[in-house]
TIVO-2410 file (N, C-alpha, C; in nm, 3 decimals):
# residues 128
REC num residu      c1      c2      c3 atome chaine
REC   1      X   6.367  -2.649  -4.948     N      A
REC   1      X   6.385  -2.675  -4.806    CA      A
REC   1      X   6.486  -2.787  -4.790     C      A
REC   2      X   6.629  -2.778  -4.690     N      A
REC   2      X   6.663  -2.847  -4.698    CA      A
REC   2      X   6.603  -2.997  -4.599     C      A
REC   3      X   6.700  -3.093  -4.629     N      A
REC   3      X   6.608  -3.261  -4.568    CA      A
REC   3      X   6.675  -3.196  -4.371     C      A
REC   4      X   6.770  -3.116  -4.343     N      A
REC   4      X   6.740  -3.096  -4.205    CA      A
REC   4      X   6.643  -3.016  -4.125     C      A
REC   5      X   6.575  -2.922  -4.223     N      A
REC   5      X   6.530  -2.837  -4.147    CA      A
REC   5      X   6.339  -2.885  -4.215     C      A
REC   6      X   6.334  -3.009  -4.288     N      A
REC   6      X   6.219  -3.071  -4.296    CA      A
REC   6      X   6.211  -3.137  -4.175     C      A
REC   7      X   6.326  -3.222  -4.158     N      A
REC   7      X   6.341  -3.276  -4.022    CA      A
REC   7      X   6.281  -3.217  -3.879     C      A
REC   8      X   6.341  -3.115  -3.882     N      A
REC   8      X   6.309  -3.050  -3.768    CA      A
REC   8      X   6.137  -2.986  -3.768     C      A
REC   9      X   6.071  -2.973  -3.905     N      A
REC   9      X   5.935  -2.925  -3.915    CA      A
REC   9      X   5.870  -3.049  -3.876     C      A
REC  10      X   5.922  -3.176  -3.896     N      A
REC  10      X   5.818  -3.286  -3.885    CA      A
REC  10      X   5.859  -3.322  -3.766     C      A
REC  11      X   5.924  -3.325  -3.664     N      A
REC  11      X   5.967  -3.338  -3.544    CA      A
REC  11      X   5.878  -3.246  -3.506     C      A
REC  12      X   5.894  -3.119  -3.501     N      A
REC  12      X   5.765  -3.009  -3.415    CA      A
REC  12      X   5.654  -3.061  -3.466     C      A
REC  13      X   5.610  -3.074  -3.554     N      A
REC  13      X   5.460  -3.133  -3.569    CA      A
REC  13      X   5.443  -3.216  -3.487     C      A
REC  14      X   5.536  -3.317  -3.471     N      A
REC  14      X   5.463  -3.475  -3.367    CA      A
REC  14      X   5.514  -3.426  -3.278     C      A
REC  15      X   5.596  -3.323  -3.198     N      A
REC  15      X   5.570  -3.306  -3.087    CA      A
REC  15      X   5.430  -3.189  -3.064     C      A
REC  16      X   5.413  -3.141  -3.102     N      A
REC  16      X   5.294  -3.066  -3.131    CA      A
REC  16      X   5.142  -3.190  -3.089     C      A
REC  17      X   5.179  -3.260  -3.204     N      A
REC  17      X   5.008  -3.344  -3.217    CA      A
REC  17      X   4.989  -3.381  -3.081     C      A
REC  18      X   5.126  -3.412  -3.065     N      A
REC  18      X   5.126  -3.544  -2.896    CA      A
REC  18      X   5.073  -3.431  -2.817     C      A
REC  19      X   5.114  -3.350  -2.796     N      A
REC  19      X   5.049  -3.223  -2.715    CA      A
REC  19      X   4.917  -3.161  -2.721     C      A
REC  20      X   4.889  -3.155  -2.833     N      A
REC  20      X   4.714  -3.100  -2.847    CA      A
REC  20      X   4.657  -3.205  -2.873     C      A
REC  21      X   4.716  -3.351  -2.844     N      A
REC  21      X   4.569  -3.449  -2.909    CA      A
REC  21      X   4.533  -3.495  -2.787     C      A
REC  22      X   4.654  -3.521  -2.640     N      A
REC  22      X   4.625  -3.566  -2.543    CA      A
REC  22      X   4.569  -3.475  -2.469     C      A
REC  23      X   4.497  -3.592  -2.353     N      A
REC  23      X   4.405  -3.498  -2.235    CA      A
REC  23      X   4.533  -3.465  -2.114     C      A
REC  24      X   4.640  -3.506  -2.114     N      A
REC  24      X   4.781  -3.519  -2.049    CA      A
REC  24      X   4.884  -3.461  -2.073     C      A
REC  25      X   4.944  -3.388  -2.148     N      A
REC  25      X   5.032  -3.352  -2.262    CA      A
REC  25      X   5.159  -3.364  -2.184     C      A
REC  26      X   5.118  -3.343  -2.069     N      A
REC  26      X   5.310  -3.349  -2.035    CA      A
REC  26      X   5.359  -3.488  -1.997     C      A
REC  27      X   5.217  -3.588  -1.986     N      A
REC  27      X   5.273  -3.674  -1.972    CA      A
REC  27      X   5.273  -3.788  -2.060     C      A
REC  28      X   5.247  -3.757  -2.206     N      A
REC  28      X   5.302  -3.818  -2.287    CA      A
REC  28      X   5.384  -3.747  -2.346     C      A
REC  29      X   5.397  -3.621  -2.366     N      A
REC  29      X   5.565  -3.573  -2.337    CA      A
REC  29      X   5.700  -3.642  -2.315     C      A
REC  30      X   5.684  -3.633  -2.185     N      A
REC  30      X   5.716  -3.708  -2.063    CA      A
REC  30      X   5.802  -3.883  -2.136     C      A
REC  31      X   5.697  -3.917  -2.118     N      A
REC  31      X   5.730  -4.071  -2.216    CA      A
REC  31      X   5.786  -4.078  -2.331     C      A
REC  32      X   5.748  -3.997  -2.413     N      A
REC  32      X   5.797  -4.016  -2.539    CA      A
REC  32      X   5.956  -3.974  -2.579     C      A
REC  33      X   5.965  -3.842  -2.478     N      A
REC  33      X   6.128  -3.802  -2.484    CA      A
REC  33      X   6.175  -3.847  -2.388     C      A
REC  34      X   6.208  -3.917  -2.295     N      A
REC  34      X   6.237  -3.990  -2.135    CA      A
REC  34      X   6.306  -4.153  -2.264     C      A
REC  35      X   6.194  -4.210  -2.371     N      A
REC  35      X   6.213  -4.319  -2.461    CA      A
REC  35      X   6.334  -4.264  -2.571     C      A
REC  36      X   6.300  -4.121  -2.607     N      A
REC  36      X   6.430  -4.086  -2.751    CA      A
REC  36      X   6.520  -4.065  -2.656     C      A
REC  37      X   6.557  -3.969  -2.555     N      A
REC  37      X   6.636  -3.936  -2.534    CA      A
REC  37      X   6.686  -3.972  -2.337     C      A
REC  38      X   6.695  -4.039  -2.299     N      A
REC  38      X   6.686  -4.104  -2.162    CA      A
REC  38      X   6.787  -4.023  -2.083     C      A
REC  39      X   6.932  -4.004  -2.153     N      A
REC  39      X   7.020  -3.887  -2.073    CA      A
REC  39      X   7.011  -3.801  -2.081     C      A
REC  40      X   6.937  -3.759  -2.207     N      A
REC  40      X   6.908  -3.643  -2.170    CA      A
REC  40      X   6.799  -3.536  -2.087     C      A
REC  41      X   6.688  -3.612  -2.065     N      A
REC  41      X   6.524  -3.589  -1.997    CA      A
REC  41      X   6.529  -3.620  -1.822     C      A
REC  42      X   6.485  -3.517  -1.806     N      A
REC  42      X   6.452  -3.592  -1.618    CA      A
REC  42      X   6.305  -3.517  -1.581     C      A
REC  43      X   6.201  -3.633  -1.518     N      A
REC  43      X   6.128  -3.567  -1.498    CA      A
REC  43      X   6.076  -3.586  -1.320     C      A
REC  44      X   6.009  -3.454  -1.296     N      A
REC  44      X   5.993  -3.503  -1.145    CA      A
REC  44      X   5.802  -3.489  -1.173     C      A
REC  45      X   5.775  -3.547  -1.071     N      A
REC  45      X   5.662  -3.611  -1.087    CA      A
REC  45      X   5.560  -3.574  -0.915     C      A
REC  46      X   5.488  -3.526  -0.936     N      A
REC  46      X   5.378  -3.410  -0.772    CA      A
REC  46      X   5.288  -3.572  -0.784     C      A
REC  47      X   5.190  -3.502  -0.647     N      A
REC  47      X   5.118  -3.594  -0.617    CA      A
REC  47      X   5.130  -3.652  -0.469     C      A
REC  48      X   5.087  -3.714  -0.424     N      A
REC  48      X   5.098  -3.820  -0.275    CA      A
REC  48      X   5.205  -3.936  -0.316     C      A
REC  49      X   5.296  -3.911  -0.225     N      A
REC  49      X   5.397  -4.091  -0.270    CA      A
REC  49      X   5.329  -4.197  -0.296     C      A
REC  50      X   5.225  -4.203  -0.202     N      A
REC  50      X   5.117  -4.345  -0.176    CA      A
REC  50      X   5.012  -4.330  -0.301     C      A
REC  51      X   4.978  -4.205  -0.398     N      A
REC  51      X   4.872  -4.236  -0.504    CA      A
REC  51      X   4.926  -4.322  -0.627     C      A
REC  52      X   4.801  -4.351  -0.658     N      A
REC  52      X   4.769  -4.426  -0.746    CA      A
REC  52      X   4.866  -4.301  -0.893     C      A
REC  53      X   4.854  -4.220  -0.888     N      A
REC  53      X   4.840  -4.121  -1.003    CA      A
REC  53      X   4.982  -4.035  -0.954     C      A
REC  54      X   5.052  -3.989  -1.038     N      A
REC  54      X   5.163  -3.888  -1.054    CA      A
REC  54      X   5.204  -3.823  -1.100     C      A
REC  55      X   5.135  -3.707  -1.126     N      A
REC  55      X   5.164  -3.636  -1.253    CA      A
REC  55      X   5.254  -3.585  -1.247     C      A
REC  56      X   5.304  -3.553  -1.355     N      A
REC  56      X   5.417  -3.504  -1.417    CA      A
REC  56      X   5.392  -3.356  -1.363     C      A
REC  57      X   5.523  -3.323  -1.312     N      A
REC  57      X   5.519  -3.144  -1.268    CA      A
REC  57      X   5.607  -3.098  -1.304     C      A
REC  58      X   5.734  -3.137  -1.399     N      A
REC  58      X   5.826  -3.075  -1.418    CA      A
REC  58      X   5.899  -3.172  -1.501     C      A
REC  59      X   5.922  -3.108  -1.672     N      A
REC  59      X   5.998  -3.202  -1.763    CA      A
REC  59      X   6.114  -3.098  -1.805     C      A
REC  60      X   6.242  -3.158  -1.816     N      A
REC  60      X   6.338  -3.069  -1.837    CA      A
REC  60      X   6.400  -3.196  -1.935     C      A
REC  61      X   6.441  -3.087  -2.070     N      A
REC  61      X   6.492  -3.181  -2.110    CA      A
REC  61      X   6.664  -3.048  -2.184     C      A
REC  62      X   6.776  -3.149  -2.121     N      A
REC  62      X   6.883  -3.097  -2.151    CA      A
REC  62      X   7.004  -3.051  -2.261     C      A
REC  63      X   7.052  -3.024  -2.300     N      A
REC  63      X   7.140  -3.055  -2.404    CA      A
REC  63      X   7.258  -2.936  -2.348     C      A
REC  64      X   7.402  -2.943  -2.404     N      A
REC  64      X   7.490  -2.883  -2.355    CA      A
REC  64      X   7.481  -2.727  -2.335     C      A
REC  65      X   7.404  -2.647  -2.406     N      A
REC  65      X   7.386  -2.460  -2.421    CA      A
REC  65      X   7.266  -2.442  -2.378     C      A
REC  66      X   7.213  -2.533  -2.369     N      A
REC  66      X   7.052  -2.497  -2.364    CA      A
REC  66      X   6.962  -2.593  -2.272     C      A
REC  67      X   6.869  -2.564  -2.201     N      A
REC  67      X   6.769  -2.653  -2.133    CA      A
REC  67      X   6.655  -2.614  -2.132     C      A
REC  68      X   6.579  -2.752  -2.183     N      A
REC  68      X   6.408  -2.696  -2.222    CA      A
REC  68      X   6.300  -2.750  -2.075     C      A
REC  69      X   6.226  -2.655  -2.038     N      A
REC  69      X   6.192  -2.670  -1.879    CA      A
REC  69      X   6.007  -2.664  -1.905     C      A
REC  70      X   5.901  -2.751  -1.909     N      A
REC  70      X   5.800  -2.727  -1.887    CA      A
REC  70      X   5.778  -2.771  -1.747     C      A
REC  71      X   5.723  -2.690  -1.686     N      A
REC  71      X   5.644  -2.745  -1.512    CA      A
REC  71      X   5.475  -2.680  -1.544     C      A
REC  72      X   5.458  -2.756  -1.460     N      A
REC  72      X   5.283  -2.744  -1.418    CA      A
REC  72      X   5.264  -2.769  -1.297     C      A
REC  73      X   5.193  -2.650  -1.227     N      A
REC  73      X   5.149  -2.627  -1.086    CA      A
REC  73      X   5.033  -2.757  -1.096     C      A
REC  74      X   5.001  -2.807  -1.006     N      A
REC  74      X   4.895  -2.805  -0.963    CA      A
REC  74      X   4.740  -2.803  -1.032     C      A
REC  75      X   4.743  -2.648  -1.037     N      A
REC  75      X   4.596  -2.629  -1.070    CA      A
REC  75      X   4.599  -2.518  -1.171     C      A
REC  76      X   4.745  -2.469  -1.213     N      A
REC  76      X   4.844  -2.407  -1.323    CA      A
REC  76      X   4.828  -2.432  -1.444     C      A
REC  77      X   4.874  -2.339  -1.544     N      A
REC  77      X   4.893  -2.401  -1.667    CA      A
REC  77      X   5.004  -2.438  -1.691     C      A
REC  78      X   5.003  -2.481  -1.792     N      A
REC  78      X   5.190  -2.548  -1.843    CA      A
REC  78      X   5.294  -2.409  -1.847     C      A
REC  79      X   5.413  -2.399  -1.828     N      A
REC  79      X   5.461  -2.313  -1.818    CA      A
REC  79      X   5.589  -2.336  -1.884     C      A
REC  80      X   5.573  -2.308  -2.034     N      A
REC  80      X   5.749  -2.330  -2.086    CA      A
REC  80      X   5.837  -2.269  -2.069     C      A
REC  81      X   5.964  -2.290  -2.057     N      A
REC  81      X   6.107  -2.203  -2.036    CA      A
REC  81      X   6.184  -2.284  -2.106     C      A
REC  82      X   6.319  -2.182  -2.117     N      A
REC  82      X   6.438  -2.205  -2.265    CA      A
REC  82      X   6.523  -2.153  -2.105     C      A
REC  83      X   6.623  -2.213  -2.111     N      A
REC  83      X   6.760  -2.201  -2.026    CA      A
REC  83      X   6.878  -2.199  -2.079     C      A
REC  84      X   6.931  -2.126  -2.068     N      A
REC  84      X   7.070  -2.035  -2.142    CA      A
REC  84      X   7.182  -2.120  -2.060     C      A
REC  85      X   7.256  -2.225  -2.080     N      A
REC  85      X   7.368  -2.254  -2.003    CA      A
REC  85      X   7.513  -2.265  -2.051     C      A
REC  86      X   7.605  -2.213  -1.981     N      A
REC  86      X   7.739  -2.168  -1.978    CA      A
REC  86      X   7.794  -2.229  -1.916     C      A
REC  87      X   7.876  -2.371  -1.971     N      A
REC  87      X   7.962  -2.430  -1.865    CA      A
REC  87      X   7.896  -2.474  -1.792     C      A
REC  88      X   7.786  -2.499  -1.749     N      A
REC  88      X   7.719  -2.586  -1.648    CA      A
REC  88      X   7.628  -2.484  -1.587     C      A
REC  89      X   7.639  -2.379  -1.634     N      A
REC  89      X   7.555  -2.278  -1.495    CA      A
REC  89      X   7.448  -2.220  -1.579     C      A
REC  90      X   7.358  -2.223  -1.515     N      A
REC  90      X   7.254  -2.119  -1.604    CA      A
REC  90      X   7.226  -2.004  -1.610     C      A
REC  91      X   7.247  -1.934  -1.688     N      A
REC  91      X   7.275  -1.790  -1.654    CA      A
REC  91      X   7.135  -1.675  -1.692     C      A
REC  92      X   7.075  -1.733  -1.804     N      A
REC  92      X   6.936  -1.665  -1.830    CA      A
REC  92      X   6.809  -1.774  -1.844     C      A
REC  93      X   6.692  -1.729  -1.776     N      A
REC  93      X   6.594  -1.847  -1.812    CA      A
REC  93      X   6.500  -1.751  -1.859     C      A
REC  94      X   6.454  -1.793  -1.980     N      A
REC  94      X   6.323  -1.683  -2.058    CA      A
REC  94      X   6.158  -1.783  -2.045     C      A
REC  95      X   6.057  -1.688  -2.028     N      A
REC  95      X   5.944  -1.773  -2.069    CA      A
REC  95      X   5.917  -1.741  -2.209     C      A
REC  96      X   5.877  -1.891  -2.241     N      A
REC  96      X   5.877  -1.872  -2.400    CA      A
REC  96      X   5.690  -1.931  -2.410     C      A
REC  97      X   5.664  -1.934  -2.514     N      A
REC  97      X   5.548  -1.964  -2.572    CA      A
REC  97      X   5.555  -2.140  -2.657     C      A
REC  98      X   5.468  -2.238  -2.556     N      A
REC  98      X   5.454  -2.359  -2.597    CA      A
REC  98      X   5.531  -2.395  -2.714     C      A
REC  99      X   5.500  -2.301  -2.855     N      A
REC  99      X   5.485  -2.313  -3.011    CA      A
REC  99      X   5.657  -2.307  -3.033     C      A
REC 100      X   5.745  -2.188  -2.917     N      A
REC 100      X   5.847  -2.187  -2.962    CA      A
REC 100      X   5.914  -2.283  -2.870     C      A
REC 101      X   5.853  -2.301  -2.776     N      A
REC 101      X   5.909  -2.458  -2.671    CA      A
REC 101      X   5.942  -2.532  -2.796     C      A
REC 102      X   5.868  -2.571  -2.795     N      A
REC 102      X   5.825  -2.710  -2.944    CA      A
REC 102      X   5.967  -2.678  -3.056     C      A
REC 103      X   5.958  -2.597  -3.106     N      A
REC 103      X   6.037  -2.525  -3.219    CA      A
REC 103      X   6.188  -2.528  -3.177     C      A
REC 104      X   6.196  -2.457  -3.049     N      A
REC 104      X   6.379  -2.467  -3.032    CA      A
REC 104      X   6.413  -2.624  -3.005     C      A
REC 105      X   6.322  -2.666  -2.912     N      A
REC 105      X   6.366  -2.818  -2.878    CA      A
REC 105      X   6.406  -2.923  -3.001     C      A
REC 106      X   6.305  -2.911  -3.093     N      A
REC 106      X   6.339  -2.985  -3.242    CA      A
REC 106      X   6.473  -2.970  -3.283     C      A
REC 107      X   6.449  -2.826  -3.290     N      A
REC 107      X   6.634  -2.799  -3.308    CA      A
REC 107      X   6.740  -2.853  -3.295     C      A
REC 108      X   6.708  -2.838  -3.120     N      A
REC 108      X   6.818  -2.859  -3.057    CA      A
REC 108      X   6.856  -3.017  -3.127     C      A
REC 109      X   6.715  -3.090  -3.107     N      A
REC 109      X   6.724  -3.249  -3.119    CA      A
REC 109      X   6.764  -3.294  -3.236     C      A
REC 110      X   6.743  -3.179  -3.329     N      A
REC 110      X   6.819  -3.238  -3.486    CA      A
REC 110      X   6.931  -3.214  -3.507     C      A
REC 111      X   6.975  -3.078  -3.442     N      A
REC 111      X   7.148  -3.086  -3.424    CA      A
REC 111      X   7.220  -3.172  -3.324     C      A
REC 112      X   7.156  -3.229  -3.249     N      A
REC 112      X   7.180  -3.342  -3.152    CA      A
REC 112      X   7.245  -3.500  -3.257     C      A
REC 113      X   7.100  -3.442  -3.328     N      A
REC 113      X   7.117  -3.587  -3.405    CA      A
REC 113      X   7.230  -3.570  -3.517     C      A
REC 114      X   7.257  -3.475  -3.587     N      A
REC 114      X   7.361  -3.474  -3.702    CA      A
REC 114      X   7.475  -3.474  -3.606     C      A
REC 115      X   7.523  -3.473  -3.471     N      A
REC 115      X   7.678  -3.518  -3.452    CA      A
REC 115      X   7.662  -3.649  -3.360     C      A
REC 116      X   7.538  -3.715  -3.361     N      A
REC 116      X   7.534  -3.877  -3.272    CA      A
REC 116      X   7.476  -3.963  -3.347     C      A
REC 117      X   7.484  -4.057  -3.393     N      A
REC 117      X   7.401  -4.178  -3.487    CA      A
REC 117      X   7.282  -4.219  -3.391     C      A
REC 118      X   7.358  -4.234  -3.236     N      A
REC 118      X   7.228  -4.290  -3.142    CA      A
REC 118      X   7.077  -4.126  -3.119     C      A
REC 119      X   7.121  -4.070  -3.151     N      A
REC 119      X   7.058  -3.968  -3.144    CA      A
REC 119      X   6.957  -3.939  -3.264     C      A
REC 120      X   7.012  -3.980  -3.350     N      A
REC 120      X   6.911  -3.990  -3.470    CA      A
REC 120      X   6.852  -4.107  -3.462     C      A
REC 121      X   6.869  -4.225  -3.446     N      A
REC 121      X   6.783  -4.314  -3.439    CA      A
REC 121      X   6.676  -4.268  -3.344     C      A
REC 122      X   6.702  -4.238  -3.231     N      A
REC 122      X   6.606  -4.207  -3.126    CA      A
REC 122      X   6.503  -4.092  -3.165     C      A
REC 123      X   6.586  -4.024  -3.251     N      A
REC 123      X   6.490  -3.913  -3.308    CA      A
REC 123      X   6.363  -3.952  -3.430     C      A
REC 124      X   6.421  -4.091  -3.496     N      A
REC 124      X   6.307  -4.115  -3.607    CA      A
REC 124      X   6.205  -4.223  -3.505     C      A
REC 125      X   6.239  -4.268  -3.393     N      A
REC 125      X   6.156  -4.326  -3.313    CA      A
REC 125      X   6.027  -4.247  -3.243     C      A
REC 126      X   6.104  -4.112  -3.234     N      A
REC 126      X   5.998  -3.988  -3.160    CA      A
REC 126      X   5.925  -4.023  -3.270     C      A
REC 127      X   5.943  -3.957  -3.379     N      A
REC 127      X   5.850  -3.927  -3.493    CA      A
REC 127      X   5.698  -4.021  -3.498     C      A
REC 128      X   5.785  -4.152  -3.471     N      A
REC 128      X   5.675  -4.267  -3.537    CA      A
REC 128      X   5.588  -4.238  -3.487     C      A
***
């Protein structure tokens, strides 16, 4: 196996754990890639302006071909999507399955990281 595509197995694992260990998942999600990757993540956040509480309803996290989209209704389950983008536009959005959420995003984030130095640092920070 090569050391990138270990990379990318131990990256899906801790994004994985963070996901099935919390009672929250998107919103330590949320935090943890918003901390590796800050230009690239935006999240919008449901709820009353005035509560105490805000959950997370929608984490998108970007990269130039591709955009990774979990939202959660309400009273919904998590709902992953993979976004196909061309030049800025999005042209196909697929629902994918949590496991391959997890899986392309690593990807993306380890080929992120082999052409940015700041990108790999941020990436062995996810890990920790």
């Amino acid at each position: 196996m090569s050391d990138e595509a270990l990379e990318v197995d131990i990256l899906a694992a801790s994004l994985r754990m963070e996901g099935s260990q919390s009672s929250d998942m998107m919103e330590h999600l949320a935090k943890k890639l918003q901390l590796a990757l800050p230009d690239h993540v935006s999240v919008t956040r449901g709820g009353w302006i005035l509560s105490s509480t805000r959950p997370v309803k929608d984490l998108i996290v970007r990269f130039e071909d591709v955009h990774f989209q979990l939202s959660k209704d309400k009273y919904g389950p998590v709902s992953p999507k993979q976004i196909k983008v061309v030049r800025g536009v999005a042209i196909k959005t697929s629902d994918i399955t949590f496991d391959d959420w997890i899986n392309n995003l690593a990807k993306e984030m380890s080929e992120l990281a082999g052409r940015n130095s700041q990108a790999r640092e941020a990436m062995s920070r996810l890990v920790q």
